[in-house]
N, C-alpha and C positions, 0 to 999 in steps of 0.2 A: 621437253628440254632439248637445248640444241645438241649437237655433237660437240659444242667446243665446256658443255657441263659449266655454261654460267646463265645462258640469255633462253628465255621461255619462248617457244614459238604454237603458234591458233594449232590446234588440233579439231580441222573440219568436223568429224563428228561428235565431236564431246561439242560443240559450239550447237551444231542439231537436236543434241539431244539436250541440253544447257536450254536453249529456245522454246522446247516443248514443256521441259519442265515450271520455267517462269513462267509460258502461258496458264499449262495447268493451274497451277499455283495460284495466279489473279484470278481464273474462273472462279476457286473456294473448293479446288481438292485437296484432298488431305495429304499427309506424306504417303501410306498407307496405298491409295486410289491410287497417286501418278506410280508408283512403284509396279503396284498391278497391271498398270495401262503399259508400262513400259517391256516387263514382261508377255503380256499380250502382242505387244508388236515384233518380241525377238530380239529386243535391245540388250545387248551387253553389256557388265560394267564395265570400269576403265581395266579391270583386273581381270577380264574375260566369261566372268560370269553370269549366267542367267537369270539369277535373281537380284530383285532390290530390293533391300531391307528398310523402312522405314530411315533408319539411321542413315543409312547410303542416301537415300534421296536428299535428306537435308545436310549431310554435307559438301554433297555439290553444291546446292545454293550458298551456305555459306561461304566455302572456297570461291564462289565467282560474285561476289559483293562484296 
């Protein structure tokens, strides 16, 4: 969200990590796998956390389609 609290602006690594998850995704992992793989790599959620919860992963996706 911008500073002026109306217009959204790209958030480079949510769009990185957004990227990795739809590839995942098309290869035929599960929510489950990329969540794994995501913590494997040290990936935080948007909320600063180290874990991704099956739930987490598929509302990114949703949120970004």
């Amino acid at each position: 969200m911008a500073q002026d609290g109306i217009h959204l602006i790209e958030d480079a690594d949510e769009q990185r990590v957004l990227e990795l998850v739809r590839e995942l995704r098309d290869r035929g992992w599960s929510l489950r796998q990329i969540g794994a793989e995501l913590e494997r790599r040290g990936t935080l959620t948007k909320t600063g956390r180290g874990t991704w919860h099956p739930k987490v992963v598929a509302g990114l996706l949703n949120r970004a389609a």
